[in-house]
Backbone as XML, in Angstrom:
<?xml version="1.0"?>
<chain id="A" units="angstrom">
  <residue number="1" name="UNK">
    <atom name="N" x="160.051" y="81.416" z="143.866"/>
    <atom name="CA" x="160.199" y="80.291" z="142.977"/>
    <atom name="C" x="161.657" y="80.143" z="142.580"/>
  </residue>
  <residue number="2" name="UNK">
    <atom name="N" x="162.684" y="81.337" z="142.027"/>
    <atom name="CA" x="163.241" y="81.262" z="141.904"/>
    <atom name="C" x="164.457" y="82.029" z="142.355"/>
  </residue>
  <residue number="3" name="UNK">
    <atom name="N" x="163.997" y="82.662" z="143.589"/>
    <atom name="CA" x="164.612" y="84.215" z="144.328"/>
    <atom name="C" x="164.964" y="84.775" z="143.343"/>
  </residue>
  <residue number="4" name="UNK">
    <atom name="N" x="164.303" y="85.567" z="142.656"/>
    <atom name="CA" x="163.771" y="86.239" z="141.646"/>
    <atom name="C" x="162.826" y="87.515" z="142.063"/>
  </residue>
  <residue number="5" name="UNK">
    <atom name="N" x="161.812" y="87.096" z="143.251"/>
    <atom name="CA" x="160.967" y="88.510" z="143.484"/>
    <atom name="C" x="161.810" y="89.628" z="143.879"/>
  </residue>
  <residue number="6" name="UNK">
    <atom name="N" x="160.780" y="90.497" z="143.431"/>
    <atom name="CA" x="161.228" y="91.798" z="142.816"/>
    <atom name="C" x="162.255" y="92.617" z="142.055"/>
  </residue>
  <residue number="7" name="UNK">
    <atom name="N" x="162.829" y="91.422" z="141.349"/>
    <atom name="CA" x="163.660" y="91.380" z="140.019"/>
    <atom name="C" x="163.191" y="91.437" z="138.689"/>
  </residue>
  <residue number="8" name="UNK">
    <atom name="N" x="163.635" y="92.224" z="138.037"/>
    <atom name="CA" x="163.234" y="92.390" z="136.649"/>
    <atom name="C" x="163.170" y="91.307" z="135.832"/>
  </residue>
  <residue number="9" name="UNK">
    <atom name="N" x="163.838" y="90.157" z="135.909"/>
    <atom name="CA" x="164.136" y="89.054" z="135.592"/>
    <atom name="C" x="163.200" y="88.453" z="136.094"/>
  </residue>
  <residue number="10" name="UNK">
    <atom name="N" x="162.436" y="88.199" z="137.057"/>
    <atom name="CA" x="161.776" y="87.476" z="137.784"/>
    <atom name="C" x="160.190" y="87.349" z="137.028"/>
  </residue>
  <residue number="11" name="UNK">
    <atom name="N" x="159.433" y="88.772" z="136.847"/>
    <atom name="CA" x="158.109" y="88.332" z="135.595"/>
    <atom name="C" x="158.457" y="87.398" z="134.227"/>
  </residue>
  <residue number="12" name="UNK">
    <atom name="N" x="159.786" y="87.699" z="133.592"/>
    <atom name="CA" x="159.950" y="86.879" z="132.991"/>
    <atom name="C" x="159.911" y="85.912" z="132.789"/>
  </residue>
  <residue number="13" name="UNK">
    <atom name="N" x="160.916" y="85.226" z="133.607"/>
    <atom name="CA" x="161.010" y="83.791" z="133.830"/>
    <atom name="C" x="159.727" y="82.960" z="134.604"/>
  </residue>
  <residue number="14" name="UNK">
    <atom name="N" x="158.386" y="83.733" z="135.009"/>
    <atom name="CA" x="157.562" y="82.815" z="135.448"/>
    <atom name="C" x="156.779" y="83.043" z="134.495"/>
  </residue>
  <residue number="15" name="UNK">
    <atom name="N" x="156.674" y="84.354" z="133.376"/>
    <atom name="CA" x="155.677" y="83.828" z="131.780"/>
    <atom name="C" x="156.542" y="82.406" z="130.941"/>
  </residue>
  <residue number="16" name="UNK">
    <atom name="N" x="157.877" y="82.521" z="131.209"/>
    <atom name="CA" x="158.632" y="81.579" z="130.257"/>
    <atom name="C" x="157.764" y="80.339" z="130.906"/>
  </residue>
  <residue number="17" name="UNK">
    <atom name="N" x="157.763" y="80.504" z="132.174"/>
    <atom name="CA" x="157.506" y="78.808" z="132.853"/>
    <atom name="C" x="156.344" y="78.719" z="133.320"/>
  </residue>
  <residue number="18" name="UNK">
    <atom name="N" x="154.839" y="79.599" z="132.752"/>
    <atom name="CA" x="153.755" y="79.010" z="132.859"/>
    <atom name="C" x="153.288" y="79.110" z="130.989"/>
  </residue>
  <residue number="19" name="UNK">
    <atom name="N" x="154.141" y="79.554" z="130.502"/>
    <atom name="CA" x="153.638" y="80.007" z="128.352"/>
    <atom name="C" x="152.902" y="78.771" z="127.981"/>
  </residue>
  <residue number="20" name="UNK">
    <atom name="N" x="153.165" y="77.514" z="128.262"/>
    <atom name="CA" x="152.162" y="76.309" z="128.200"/>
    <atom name="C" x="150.985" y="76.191" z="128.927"/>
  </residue>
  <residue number="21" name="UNK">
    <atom name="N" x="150.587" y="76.695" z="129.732"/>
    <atom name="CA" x="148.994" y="76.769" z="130.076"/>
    <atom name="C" x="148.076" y="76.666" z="129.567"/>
  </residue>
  <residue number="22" name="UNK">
    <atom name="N" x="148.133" y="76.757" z="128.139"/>
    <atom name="CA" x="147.429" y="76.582" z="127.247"/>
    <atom name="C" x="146.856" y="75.818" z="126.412"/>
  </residue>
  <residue number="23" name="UNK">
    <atom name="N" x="148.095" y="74.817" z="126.208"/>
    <atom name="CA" x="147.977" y="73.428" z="126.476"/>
    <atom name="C" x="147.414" y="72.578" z="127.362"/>
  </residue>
  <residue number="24" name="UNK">
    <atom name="N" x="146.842" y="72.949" z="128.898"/>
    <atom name="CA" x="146.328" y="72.000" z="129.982"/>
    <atom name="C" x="145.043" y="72.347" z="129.584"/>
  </residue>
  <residue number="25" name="UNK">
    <atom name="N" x="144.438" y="73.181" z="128.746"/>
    <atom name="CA" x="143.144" y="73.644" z="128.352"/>
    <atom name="C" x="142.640" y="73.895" z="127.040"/>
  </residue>
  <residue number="26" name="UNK">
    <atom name="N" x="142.999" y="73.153" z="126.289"/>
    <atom name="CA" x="142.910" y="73.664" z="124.651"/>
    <atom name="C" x="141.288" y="74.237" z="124.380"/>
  </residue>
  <residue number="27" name="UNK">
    <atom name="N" x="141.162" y="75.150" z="123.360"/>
    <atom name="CA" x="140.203" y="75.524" z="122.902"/>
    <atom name="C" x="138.837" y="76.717" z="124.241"/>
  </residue>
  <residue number="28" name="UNK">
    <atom name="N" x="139.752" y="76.959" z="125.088"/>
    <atom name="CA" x="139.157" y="77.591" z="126.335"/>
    <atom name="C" x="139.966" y="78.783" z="125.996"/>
  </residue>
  <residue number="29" name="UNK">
    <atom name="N" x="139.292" y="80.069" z="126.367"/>
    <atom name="CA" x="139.741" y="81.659" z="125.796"/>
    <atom name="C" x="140.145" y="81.937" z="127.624"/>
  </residue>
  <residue number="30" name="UNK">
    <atom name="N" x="141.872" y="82.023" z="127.400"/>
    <atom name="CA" x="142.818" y="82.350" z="128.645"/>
    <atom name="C" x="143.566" y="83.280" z="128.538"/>
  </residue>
  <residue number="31" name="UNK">
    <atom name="N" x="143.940" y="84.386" z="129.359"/>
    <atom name="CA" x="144.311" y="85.015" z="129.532"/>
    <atom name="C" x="145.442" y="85.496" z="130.312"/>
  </residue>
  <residue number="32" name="UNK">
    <atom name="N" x="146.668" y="85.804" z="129.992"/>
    <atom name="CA" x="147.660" y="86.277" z="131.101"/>
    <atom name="C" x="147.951" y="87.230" z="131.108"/>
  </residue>
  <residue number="33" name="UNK">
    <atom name="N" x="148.343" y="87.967" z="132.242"/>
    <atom name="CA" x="149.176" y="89.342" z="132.476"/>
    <atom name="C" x="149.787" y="89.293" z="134.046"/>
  </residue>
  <residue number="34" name="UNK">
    <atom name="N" x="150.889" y="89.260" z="133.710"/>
    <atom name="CA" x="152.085" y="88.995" z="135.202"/>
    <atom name="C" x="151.775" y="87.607" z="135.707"/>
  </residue>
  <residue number="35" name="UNK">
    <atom name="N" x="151.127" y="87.534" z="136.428"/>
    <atom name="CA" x="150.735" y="86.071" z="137.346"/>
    <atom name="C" x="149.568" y="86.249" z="137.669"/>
  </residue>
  <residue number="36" name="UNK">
    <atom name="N" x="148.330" y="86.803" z="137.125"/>
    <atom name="CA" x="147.350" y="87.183" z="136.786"/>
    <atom name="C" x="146.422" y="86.392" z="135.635"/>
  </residue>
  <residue number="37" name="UNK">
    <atom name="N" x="145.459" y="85.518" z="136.159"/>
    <atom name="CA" x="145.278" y="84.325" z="134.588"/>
    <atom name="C" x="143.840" y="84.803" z="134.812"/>
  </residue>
  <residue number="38" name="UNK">
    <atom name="N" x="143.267" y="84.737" z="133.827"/>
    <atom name="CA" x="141.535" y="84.789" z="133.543"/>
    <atom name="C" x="141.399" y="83.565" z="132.694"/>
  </residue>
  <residue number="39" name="UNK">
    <atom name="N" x="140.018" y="83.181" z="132.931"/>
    <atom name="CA" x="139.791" y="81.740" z="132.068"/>
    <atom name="C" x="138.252" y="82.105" z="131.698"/>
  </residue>
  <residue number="40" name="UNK">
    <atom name="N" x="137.687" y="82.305" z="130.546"/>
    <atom name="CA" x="136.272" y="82.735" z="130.282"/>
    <atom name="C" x="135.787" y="81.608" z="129.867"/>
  </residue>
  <residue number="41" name="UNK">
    <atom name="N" x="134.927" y="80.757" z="130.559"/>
    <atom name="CA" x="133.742" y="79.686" z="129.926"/>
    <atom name="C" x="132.425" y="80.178" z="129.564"/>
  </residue>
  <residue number="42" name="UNK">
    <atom name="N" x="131.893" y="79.430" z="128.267"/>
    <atom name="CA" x="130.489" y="80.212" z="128.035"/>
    <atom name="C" x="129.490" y="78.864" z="127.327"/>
  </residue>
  <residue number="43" name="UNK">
    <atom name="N" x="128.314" y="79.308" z="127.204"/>
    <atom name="CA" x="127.693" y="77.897" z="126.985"/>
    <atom name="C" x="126.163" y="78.989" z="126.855"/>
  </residue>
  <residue number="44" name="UNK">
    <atom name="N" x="125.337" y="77.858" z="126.773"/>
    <atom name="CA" x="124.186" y="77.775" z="126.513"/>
    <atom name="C" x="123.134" y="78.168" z="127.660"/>
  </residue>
  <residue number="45" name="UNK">
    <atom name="N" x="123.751" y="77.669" z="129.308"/>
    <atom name="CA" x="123.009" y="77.899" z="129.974"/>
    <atom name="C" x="123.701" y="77.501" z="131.101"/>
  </residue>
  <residue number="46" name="UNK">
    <atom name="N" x="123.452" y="78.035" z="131.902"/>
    <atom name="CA" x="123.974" y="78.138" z="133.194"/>
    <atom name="C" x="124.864" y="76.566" z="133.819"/>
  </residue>
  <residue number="47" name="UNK">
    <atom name="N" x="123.942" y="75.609" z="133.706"/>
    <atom name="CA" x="124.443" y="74.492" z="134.582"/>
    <atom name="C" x="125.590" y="73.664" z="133.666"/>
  </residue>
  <residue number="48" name="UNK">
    <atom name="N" x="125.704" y="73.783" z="131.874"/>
    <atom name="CA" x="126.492" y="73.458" z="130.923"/>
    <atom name="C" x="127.858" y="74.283" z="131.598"/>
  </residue>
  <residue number="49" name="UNK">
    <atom name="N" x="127.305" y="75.733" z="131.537"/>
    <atom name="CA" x="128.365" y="76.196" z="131.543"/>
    <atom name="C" x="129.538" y="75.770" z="133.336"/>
  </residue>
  <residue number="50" name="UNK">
    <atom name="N" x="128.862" y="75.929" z="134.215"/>
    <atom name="CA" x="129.271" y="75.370" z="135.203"/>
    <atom name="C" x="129.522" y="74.265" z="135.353"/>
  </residue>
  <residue number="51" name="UNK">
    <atom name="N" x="129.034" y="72.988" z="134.542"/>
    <atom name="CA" x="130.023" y="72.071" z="134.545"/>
    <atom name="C" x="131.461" y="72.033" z="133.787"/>
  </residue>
  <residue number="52" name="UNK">
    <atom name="N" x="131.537" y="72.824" z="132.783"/>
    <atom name="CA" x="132.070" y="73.185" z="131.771"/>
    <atom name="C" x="133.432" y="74.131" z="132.530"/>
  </residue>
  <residue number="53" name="UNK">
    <atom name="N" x="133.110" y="74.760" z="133.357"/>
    <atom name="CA" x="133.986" y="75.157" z="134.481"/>
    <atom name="C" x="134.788" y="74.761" z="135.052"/>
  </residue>
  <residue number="54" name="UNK">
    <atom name="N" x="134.042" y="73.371" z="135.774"/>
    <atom name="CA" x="134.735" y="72.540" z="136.862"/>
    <atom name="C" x="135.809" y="71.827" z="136.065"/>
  </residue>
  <residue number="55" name="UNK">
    <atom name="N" x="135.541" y="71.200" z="134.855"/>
    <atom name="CA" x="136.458" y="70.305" z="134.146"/>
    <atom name="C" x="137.675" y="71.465" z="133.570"/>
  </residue>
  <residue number="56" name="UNK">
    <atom name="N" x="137.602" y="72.526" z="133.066"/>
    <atom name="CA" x="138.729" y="73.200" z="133.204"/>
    <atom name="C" x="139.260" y="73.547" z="134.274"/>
  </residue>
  <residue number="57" name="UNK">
    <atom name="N" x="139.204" y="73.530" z="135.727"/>
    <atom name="CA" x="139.358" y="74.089" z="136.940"/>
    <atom name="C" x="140.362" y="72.726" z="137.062"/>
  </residue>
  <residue number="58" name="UNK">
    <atom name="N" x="139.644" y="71.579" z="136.901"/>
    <atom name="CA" x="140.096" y="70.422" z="137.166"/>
    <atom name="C" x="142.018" y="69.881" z="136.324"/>
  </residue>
  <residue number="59" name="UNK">
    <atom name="N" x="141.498" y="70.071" z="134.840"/>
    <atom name="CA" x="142.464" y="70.323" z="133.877"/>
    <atom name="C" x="143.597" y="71.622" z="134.384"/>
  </residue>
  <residue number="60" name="UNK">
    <atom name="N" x="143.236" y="72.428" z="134.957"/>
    <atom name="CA" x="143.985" y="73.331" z="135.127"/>
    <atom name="C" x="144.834" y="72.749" z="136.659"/>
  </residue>
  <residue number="61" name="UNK">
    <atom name="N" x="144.272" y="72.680" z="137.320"/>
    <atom name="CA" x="144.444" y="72.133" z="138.485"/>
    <atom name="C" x="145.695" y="71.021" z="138.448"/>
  </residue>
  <residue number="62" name="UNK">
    <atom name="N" x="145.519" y="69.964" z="137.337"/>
    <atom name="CA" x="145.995" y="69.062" z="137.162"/>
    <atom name="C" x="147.784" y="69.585" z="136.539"/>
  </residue>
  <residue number="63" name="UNK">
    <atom name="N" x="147.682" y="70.740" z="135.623"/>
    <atom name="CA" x="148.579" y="71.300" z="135.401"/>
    <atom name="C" x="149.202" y="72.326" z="136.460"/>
  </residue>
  <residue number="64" name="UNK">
    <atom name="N" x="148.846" y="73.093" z="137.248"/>
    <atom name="CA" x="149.368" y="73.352" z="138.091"/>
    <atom name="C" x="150.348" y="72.464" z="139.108"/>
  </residue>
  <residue number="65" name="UNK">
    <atom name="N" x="149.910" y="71.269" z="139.417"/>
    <atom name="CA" x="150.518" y="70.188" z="140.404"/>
    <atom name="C" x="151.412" y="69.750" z="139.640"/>
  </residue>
  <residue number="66" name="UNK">
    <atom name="N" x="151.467" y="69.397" z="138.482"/>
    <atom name="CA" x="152.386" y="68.866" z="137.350"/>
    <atom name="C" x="153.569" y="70.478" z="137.534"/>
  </residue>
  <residue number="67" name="UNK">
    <atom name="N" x="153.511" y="71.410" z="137.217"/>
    <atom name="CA" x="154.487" y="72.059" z="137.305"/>
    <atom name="C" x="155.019" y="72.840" z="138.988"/>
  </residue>
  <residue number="68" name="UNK">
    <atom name="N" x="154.474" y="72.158" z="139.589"/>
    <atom name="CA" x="154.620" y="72.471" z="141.411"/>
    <atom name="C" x="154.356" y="73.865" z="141.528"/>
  </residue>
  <residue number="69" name="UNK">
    <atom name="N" x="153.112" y="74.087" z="141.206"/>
    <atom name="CA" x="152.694" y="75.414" z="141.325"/>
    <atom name="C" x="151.245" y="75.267" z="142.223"/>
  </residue>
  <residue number="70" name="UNK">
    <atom name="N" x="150.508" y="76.420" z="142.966"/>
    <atom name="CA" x="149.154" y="76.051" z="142.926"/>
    <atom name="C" x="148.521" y="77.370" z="142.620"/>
  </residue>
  <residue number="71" name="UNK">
    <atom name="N" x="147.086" y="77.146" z="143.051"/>
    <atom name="CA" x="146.039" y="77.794" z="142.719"/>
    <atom name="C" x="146.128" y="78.940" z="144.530"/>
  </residue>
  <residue number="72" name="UNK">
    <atom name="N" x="145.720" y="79.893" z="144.619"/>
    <atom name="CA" x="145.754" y="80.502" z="145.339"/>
    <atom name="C" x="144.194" y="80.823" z="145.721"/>
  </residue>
  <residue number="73" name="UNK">
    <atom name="N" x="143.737" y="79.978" z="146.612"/>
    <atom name="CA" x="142.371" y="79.935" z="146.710"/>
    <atom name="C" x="141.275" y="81.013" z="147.271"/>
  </residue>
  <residue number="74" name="UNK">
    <atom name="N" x="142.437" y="82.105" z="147.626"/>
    <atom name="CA" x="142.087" y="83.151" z="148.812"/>
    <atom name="C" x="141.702" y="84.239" z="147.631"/>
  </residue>
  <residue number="75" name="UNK">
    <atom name="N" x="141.929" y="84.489" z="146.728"/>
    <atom name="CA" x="142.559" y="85.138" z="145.709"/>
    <atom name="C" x="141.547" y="84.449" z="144.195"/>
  </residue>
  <residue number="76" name="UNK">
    <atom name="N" x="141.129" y="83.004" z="144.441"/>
    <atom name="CA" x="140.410" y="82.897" z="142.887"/>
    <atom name="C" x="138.824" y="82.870" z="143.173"/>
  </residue>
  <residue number="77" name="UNK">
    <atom name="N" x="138.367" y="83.265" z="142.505"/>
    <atom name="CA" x="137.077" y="83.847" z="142.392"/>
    <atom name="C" x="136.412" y="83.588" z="140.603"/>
  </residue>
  <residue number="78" name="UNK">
    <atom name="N" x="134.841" y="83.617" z="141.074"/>
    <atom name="CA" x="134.693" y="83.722" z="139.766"/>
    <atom name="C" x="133.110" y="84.496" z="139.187"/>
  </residue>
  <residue number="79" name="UNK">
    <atom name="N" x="132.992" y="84.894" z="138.691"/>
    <atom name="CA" x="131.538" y="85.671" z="137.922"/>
    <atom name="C" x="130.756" y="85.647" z="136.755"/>
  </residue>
  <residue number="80" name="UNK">
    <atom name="N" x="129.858" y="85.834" z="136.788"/>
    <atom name="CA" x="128.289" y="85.197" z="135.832"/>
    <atom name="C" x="128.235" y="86.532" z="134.800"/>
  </residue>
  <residue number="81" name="UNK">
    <atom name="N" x="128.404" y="86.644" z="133.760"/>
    <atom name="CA" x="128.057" y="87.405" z="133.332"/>
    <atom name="C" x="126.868" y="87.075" z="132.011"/>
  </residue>
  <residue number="82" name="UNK">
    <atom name="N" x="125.913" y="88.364" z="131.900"/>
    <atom name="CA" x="125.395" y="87.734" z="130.121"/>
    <atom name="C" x="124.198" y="86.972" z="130.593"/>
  </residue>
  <residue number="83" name="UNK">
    <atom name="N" x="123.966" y="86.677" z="132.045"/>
    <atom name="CA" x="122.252" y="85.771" z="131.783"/>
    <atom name="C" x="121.676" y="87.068" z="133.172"/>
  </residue>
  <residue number="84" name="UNK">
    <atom name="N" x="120.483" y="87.024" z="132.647"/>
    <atom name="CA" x="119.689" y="87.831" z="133.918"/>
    <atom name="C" x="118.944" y="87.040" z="134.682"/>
  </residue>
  <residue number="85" name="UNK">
    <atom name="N" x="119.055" y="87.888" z="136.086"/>
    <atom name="CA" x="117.893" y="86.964" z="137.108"/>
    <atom name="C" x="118.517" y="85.710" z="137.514"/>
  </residue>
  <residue number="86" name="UNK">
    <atom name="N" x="120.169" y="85.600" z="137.315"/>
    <atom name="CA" x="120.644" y="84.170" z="137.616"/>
    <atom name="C" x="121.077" y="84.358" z="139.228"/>
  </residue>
  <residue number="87" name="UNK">
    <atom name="N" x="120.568" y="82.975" z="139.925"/>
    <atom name="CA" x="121.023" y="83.055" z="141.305"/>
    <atom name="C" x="122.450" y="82.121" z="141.399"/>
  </residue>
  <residue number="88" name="UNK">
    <atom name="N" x="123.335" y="83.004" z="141.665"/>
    <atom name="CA" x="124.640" y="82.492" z="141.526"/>
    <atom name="C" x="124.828" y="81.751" z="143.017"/>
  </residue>
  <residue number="89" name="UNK">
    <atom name="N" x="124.290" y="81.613" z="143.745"/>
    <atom name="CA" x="124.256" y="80.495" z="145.359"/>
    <atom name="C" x="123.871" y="79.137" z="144.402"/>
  </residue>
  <residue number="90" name="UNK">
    <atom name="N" x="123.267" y="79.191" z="143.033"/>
    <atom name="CA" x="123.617" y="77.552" z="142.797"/>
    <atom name="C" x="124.503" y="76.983" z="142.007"/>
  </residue>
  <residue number="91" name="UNK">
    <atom name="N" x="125.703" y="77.900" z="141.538"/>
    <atom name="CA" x="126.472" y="77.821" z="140.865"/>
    <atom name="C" x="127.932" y="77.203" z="141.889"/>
  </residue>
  <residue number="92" name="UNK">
    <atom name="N" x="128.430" y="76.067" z="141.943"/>
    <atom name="CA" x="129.445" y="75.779" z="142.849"/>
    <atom name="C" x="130.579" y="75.533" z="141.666"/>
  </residue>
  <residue number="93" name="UNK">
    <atom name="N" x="131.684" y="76.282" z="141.866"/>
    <atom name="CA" x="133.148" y="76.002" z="141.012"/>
    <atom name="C" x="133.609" y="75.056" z="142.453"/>
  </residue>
  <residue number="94" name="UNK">
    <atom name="N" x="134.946" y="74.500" z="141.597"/>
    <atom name="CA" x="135.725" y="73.835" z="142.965"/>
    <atom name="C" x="136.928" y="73.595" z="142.300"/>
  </residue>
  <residue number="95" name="UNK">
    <atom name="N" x="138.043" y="74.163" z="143.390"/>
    <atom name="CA" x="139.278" y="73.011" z="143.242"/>
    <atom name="C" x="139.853" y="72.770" z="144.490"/>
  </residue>
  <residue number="96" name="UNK">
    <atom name="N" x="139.721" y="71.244" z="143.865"/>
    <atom name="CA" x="140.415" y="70.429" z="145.166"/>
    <atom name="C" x="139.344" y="70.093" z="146.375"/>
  </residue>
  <residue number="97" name="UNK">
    <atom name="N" x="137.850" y="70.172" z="146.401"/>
    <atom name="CA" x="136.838" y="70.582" z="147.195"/>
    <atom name="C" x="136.912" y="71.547" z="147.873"/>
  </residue>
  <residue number="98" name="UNK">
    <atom name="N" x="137.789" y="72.979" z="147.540"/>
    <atom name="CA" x="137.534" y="74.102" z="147.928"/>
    <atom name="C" x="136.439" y="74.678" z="146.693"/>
  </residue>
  <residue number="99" name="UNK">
    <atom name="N" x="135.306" y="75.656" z="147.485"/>
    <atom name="CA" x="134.340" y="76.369" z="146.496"/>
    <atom name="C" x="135.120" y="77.263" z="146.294"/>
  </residue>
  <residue number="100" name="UNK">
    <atom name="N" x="134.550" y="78.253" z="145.502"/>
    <atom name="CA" x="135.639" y="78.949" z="144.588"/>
    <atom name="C" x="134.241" y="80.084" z="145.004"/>
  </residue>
  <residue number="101" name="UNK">
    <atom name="N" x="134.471" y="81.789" z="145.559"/>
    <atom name="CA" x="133.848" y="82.623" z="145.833"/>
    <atom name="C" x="132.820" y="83.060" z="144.732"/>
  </residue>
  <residue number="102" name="UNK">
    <atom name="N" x="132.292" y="83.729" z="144.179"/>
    <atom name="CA" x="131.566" y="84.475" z="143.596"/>
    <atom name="C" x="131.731" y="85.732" z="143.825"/>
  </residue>
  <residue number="103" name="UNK">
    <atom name="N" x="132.443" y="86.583" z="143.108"/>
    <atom name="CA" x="132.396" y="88.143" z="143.145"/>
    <atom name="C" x="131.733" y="88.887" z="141.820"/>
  </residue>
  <residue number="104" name="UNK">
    <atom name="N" x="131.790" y="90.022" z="142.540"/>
    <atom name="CA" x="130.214" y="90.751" z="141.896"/>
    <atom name="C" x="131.296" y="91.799" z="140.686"/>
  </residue>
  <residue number="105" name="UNK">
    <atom name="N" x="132.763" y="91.991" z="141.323"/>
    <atom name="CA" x="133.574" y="92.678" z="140.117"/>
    <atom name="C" x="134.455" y="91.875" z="139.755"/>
  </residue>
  <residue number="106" name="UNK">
    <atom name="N" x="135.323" y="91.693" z="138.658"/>
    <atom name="CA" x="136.180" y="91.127" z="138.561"/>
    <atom name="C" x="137.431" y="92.008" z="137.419"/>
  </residue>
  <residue number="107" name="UNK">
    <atom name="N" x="138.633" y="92.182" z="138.230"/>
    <atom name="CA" x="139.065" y="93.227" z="137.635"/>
    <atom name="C" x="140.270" y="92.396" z="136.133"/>
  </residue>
  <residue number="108" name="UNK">
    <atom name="N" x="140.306" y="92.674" z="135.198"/>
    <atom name="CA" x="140.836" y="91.991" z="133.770"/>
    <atom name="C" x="141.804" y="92.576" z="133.531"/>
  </residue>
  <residue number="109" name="UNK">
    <atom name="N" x="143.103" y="92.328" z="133.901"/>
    <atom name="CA" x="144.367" y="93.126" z="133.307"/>
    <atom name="C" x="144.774" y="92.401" z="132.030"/>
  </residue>
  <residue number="110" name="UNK">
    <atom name="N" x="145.101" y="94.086" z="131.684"/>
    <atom name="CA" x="145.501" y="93.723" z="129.517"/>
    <atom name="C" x="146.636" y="94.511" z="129.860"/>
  </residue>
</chain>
């Protein structure tokens, strides 16, 4: 981004220049560490919450292109936690009409 990798300087300056993210999503519980983002949606029931998904995916999405950044699709994934017996094959995330995987761990850096 800024021939910056693997410069000490370099984590910096890409928290300085994503610290508004937060803003493309108000009131949604987000998370950063390095270039590492978590986004937790929760709801009532499965199909709320998955729509509830897509429109932040979307919002987020929208901010990413706005700051010439993207989403790394190989790499985003997402997981069900908190309901039992849910079949996650009907749960579709998307950005950009890419589906977005389903993984069974998802690792949370603090």
């Amino acid at each position: 981004m800024w021939g910056t990798q693997g410069s000490v300087l370099g984590p910096l300056l890409f928290l300085v220049y994503v610290n508004d993210i937060y803003k493309a999503i108000p009131n949604t519980d987000i998370r950063l560490f390095a270039d590492d983002t978590n986004v937790f949606v929760n709801g009532k029931n499965l199909d709320s919450v998955a729509a509830e998904a897509n429109a932040v995916l979307l919002k987020l999405n929208n901010w990413f292109l706005a700051k010439k950044l993207s989403f790394s699709i190989d790499k985003t994934c997402f997981s069900v936690s908190g309901c039992k017996n849910v079949d996650t094959d009907t749960v579709y995330l998307n950005i950009n009409n890419h589906c977005l995987n389903v993984c069974d761990l998802v690792n949370i850096l603090v």
